[in-house]
Residue, then its C-alpha position, 0 to 999 in steps of 0.5 A: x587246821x594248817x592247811x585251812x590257814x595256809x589255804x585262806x593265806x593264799x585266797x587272802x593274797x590273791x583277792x585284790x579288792x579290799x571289801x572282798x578281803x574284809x568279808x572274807x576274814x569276817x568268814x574266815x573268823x567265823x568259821x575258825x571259831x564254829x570249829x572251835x566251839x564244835x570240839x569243846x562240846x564234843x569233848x565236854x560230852x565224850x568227858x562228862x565226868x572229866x569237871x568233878x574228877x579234876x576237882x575230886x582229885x584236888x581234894x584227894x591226890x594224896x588218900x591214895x601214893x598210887x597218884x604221886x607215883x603216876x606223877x599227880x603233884x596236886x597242879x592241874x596239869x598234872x591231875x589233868x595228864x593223869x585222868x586224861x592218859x590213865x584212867x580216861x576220864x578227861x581228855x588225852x593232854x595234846x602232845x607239846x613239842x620237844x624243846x630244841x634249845x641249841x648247844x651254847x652259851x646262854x644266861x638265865x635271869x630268875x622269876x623272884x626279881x628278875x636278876x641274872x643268875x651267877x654261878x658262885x661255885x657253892x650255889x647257884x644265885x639269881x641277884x646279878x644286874x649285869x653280866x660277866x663271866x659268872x653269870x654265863x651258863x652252857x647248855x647241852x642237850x641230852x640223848x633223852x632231851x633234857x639238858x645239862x648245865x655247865x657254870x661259868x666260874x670253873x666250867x663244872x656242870x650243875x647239879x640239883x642236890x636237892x636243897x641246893x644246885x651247885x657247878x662242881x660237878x666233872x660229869x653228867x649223872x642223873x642229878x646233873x641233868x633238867x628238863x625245860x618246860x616253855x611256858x606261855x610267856x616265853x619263859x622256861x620251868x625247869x625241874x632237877x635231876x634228884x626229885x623230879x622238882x621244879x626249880x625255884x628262884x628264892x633270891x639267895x639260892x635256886x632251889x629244886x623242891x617246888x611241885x607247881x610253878x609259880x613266879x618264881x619257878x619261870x626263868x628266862x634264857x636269853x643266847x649270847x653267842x651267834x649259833x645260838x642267838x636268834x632273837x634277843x630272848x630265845x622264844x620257840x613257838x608252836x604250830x598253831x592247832x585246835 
């Protein structure tokens, strides 16, 4: 589909007439959708039993621990990842790419009421109006992709105990390290080291026990210096693909 678009770009630029050009976008368009409608049918027909199956499980991921296990949380993706990679009855998930967030000095600004979040030292806390030394985080990735979180009232790394994330830790173990989930609207999931759980703003405390995303599971995180800060708010954006 990349090539078709830089193809088209290309014819696009070089036709100088403009009724010329706004007939070939028209076809363009139609074509784009043609192949668009072509792929859905043919994964509606390779899947027939993809529908019943995601709506069966709903109801039912929790009859049997074997779905908890392969990583079924009762969301949709979830249930969808699962029947599409283990039991093949909807469509393999397409690949998302990696999330190359780079090493740096970030803020995070929480979903419940869209507050910057401070590291006080005994809780992480998303009520701030304005940004100080506390309310810096630095993020380092991981050899395994995900990130640690260092606070910015003693420079300690964040760590997910489960009720609570609290900066007092020296060193990067399992609980100290989160994975990102870029969301469609630019803003980011994150899930604690300890459970595997999405992280939660909840005003008073952030907080990783949540099995869906909500509101208040997206976070936004924005760069503050100059290696990292590409634009006001740090977006990645994926190839388009059909």
């Amino acid at each position: 589909m990349k090539m078709i678009f830089l193809e088209f770009q290309n014819k696009y630029k070089k036709n100088k007439n403009i009724k010329n050009k706004f007939f070939f976008l028209i076809k363009y368009l139609f074509y784009y959708i043609y192949i668009y409608i072509i792929k859905n049918n043919m994964n509606i027909n390779n899947y027939p039993q993809c529908e019943s199956k995601v709506n069966w499980m709903k109801q039912n991921w929790k009859s049997n621990p074997y779905y908890a296990q392969q990583g079924v949380d009762g969301s949709e993706a979830s249930i969808r990842r699962y029947l599409g990679n283990i039991e093949k009855f909807c469509p393999p998930p397409q690949v998302q790419k990696p999330i190359d967030l780079k090493n740096g000095e970030y803020t995070l600004t929480g979903g419940k009421d869209n507050k910057y979040c401070a590291d006080e030292g005994n809780r992480v806390i998303c009520n701030r109006n304005a940004i100080g030394p506390w309310e810096k985080f630095k993020l380092e990735k991981q050899n395994d992709g995900r990130y640690a979180l260092r606070g910015g009232k003693d420079n300690k790394y964040c760590a997910d105990e489960g009720n609570r994330v609290i900066c007092n830790r020296t060193a990067i173990g399992p609980w100290e390290k989160f994975k990102l989930e870029k969301q469609n609207n630019g803003t980011y999931a994150l899930r604690g080291g300890k459970g595997n759980k999405y992280c939660a703003d909840e005003g008073n405390r952030v907080i990783c026990n949540r099995n869906a995303i909500g509101p208040w599971e997206k976070f936004k995180i924005s760069a503050l210096n100059k290696q990292t800060k590409d634009s006001k708010h740090v977006i990645l954006y994926d190839a388009l693909t059909l």
